[in-house]
C-alpha positions as CSV (number, residue, x, y, z in Angstrom):
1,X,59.3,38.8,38.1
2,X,60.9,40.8,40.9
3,X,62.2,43.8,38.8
4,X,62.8,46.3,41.8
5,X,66.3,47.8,42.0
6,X,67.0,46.6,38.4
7,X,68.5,48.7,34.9
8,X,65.6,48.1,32.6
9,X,66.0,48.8,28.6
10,X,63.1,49.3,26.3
11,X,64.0,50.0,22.7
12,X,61.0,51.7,20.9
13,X,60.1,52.9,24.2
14,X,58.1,55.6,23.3
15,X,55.9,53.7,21.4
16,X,52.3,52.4,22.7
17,X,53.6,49.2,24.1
18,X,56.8,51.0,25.2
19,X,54.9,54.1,27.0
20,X,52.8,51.5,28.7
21,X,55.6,49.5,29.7
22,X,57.1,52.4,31.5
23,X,54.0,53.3,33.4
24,X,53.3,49.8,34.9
25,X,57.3,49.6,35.9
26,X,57.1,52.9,38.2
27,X,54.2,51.7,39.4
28,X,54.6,48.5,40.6
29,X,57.9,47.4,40.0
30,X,60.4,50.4,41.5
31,X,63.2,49.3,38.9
32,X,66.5,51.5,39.8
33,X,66.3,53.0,35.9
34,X,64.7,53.0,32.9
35,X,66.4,53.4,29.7
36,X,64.5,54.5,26.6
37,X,66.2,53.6,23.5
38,X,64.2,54.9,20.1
39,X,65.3,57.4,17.2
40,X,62.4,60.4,17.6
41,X,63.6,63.0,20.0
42,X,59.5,64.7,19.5
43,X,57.9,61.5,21.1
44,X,60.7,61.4,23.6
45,X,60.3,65.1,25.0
46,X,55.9,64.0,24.9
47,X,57.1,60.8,27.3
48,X,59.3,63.3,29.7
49,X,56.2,65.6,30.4
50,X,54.2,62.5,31.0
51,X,56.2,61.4,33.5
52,X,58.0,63.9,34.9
53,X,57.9,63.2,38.3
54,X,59.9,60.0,37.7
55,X,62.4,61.8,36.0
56,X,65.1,60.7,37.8
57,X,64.8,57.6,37.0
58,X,64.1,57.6,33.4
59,X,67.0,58.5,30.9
60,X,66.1,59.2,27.1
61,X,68.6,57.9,24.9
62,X,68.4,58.9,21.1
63,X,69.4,56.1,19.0
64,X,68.5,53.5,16.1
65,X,68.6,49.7,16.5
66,X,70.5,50.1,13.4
67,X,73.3,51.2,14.8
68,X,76.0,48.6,17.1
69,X,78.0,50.9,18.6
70,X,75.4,53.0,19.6
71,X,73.2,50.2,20.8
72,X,76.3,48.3,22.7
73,X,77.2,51.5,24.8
74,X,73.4,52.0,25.5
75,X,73.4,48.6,27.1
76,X,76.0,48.5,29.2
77,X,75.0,47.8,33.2
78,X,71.8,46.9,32.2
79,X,70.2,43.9,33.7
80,X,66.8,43.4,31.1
81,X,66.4,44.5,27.4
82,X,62.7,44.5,26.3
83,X,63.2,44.8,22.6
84,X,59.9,46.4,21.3
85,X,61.3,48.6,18.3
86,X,60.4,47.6,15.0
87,X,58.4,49.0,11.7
88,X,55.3,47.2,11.6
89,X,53.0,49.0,9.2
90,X,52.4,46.6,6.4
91,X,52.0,48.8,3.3
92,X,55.0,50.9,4.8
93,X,57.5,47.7,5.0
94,X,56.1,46.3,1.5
95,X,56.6,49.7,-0.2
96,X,59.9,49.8,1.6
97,X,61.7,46.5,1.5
98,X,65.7,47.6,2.8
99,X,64.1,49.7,5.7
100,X,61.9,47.3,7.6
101,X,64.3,44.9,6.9
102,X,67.2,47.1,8.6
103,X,65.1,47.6,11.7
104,X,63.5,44.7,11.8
105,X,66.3,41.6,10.8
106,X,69.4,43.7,11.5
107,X,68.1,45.5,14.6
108,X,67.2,42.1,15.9
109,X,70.9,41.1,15.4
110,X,72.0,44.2,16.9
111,X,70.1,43.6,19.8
112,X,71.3,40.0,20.2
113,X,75.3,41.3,19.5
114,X,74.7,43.8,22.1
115,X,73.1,42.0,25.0
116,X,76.2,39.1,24.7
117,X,78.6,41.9,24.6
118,X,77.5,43.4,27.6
119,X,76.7,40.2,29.6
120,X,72.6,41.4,29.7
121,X,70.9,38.6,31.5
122,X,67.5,39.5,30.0
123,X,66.7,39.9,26.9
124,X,63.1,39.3,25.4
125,X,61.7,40.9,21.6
126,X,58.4,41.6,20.8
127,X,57.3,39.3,18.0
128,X,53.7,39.4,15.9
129,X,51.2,36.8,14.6
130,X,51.8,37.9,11.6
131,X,55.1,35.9,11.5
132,X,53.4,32.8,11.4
133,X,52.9,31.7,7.5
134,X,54.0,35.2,6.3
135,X,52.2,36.3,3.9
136,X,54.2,39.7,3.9
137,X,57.6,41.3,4.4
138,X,56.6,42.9,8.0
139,X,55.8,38.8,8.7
140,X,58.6,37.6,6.7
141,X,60.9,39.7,8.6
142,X,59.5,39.0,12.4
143,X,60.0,35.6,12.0
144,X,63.3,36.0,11.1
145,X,63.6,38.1,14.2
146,X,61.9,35.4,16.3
147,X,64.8,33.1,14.9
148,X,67.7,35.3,15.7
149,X,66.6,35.8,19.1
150,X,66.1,32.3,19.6
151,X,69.4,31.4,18.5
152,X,71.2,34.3,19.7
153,X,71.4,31.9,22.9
154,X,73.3,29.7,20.8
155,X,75.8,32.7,19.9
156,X,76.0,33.8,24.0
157,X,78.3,31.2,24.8
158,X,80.0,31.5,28.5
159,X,77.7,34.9,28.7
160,X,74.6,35.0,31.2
161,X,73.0,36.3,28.0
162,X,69.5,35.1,27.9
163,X,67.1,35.5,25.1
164,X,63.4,34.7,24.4
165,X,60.2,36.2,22.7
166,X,56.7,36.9,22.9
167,X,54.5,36.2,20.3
168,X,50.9,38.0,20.4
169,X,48.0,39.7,18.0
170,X,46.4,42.8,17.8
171,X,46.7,45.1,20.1
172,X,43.6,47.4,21.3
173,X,44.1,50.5,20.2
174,X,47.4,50.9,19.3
175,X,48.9,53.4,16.3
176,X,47.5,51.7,12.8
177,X,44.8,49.9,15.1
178,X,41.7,49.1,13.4
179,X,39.6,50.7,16.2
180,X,41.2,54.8,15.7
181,X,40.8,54.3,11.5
182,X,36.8,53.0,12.6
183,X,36.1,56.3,14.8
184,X,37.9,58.9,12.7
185,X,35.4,57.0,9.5
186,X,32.4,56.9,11.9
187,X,31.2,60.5,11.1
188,X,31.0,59.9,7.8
189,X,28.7,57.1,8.3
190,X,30.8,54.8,6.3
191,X,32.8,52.0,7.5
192,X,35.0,50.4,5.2
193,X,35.6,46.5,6.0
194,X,37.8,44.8,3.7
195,X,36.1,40.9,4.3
196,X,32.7,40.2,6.2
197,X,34.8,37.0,7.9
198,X,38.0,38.1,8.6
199,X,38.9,37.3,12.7
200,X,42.2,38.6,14.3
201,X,42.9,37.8,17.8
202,X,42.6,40.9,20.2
203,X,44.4,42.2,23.4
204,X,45.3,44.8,25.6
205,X,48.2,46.8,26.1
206,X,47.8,46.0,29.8
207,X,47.5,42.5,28.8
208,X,50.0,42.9,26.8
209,X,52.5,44.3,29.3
210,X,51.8,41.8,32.0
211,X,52.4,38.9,30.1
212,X,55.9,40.5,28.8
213,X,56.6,40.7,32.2
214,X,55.6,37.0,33.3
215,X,57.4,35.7,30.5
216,X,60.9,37.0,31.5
217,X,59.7,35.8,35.0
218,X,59.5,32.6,33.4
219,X,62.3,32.3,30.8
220,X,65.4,30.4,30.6
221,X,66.1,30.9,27.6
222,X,64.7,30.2,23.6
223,X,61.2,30.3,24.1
224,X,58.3,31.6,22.2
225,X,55.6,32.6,24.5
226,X,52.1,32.9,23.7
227,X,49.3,34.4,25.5
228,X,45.9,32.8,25.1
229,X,43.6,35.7,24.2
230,X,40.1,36.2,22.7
231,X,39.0,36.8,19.1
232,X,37.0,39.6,17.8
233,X,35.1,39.6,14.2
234,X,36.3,42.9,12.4
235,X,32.4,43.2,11.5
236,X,31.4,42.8,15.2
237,X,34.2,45.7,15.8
238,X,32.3,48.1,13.4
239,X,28.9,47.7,15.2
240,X,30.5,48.1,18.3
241,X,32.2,51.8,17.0
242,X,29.3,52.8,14.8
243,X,26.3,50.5,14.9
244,X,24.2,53.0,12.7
245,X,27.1,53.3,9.8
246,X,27.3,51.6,6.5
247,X,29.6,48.7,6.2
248,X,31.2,49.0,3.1
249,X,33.4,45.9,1.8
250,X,36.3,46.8,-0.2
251,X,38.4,43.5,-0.7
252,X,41.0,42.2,1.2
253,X,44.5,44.4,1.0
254,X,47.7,43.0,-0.4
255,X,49.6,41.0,2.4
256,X,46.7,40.5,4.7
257,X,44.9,37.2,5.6
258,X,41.4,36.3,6.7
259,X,42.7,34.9,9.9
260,X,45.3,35.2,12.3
261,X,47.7,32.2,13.6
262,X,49.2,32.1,16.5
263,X,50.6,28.9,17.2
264,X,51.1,26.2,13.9
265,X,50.3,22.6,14.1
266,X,53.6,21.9,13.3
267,X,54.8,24.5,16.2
268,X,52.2,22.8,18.5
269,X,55.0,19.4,18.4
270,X,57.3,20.6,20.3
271,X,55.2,23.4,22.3
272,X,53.4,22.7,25.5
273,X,50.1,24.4,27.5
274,X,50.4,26.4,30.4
275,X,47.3,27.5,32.4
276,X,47.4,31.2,30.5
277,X,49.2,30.6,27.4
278,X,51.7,28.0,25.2
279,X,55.2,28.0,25.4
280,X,57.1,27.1,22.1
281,X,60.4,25.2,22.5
282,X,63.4,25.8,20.2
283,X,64.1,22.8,17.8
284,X,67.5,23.4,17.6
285,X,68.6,24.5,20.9
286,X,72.7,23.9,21.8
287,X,72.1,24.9,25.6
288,X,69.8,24.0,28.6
289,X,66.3,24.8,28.3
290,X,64.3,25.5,31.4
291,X,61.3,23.5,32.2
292,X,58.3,24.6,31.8
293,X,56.2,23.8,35.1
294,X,53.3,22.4,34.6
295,X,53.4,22.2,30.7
296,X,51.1,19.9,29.0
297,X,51.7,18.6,25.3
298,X,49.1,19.0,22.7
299,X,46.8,16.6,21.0
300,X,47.2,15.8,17.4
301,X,46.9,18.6,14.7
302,X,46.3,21.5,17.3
303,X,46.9,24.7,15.7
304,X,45.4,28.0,17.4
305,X,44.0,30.3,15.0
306,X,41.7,33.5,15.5
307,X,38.6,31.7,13.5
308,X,39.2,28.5,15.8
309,X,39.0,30.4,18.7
310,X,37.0,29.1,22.0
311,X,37.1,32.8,23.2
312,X,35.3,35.6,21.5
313,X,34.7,39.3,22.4
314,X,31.3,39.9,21.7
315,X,29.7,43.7,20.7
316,X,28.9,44.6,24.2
317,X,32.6,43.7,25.4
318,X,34.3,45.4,22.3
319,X,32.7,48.8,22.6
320,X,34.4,48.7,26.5
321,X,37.5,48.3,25.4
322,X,37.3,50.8,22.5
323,X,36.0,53.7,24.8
324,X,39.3,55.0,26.1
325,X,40.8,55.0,22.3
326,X,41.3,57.9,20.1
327,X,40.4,58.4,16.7
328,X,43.3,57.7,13.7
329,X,44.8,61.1,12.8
């Protein structure tokens, strides 16, 4: 998508896909200005040294995705909203229910209420695997994000107000990534693994970006896009890190399933194949979709899950991409 010239917001913008996402737009994109929109003036003041050369061109805006009036006057002129801010820890949104909730549902809203209020062509929200058959509240409430985004072009009415989502797994290396917790417990010699056959899908944040950025190329409005990416076994991940370590199993936690889905089979009846990914339709959808060139229907009873995969990263491939990551604090 041809983003030069253009007013770009990115609410958790100083987070790892946020950071990112700044970085690739000065580089190739030579948007007119970049609005970060997040609550932690520390991480804020880290992304200003980082990129101080593009300073004028970046403006750092302190704010929640709590808060409407804050979030509607942040918006205002701005031509594409990339709504990234959300608590996704798992033990942290279990342990606190209202909060993630608050960020995560209402911020959503928020989001939606002040895109249509300020005629924002763009808008498109990060979403998570993990909202597909929730097993826990951080999945409960992303898919309740996913919805209100969908709808929310129901709710624009005569605005130019635009919404869709992305829909993606892990991401390499980023903050309560598998891969930092595995090399801050590798001089110990101890790994701990909660389940020898647990799979999650696996992808990086420059993956990540780019297919952000193709899907607003690409959106007209209520779609779920989905990337198609590789799988990794969590094992395989622990002999990439440490291959001399001890594996030690402790269970499976609370709120966490053996495998990842991605895309249901009851999702994969009104989605269609592109060449790089699937696009999800809305069921209920009150205005015009786009159409999806070259989509292709599924067979019967297609689901894509991270054990079914056709892709895998093997050992070799997964200690590449975990060079360049830290270790946890």
């Amino acid at each position: 998508m041809n983003l030069q010239g253009k007013t770009i917001l990115i609410t958790g913008g100083t987070g790892s896909f946020g950071s990112k996402l700044v970085e690739v737009l000065l580089e190739s994109h030579d948007p007119a200005a970049i609005r970060i929109f997040s609550r932690d003036e520390l991480k804020q003041s880290q992304l200003r040294r980082r990129f101080a050369d593009d300073d004028d061109r970046i403006r750092y805006l302190i704010g929640d995705v709590r808060d409407l009036p804050r979030l509607t006057r942040a918006t205002r002129g701005v031509d594409v909203i990339v709504h990234a801010a959300a608590l996704k820890q798992v033990p942290i949104c279990e342990y606190n229910p209202f909060e993630a909730v608050q960020t995560n549902v209402v911020g959503a809203e928020n989001v939606v209420s002040a895109a249509i209020e300020n005629d924002v062509p763009l808008t498109i929200a990060l979403s998570s695997d993990k909202a597909v058959n929730p097993v826990n509240l951080y999945g409960a409430t992303k898919l309740c994000a996913e919805k209100i985004v969908t709808q929310g072009n129901a709710y624009s009415g005569d605005s130019r107000a635009r919404f869709a989502n992305v829909r993606y797994g892990n991401v390499v290396g980023s903050r309560g990534s598998v891969i930092p917790l595995f090399k801050a417990q590798a001089p110990t010699g101890i790994l701990t693994i909660t389940d020898v056959r647990m799979t999650r899908f696996w992808i990086t944040l420059e993956q990540a970006v780019d297919f952000v950025l193709d899907s607003l190329g690409r959106m007209g409005g209520g779609e779920v896009f989905v990337p198609k990416i590789p799988s990794m076994r969590v094992t395989d991940m622990a002999q990439a890190l440490a291959p001399d370590a001890e594996q030690r199993i402790i269970g499976i936690r609370p709120g966490e399933k053996l495998h990842e889905v991605l895309l249901t089979e009851d999702e994969a009846r009104h989605s269609l194949e592109t060449e790089d990914g699937f696009v999800i339709l809305p069921e209920h959808a009150s205005w015009p979709l786009r159409e999806v060139e070259d989509g292709r229907p599924f067979p019967s009873g297609f689901h894509y899950s991270s054990d079914q995969n056709d892709h895998w990263l093997g050992v070799d491939e997964l200690t590449e991409m975990a060079a360049g990551v830290g270790a946890a604090l």
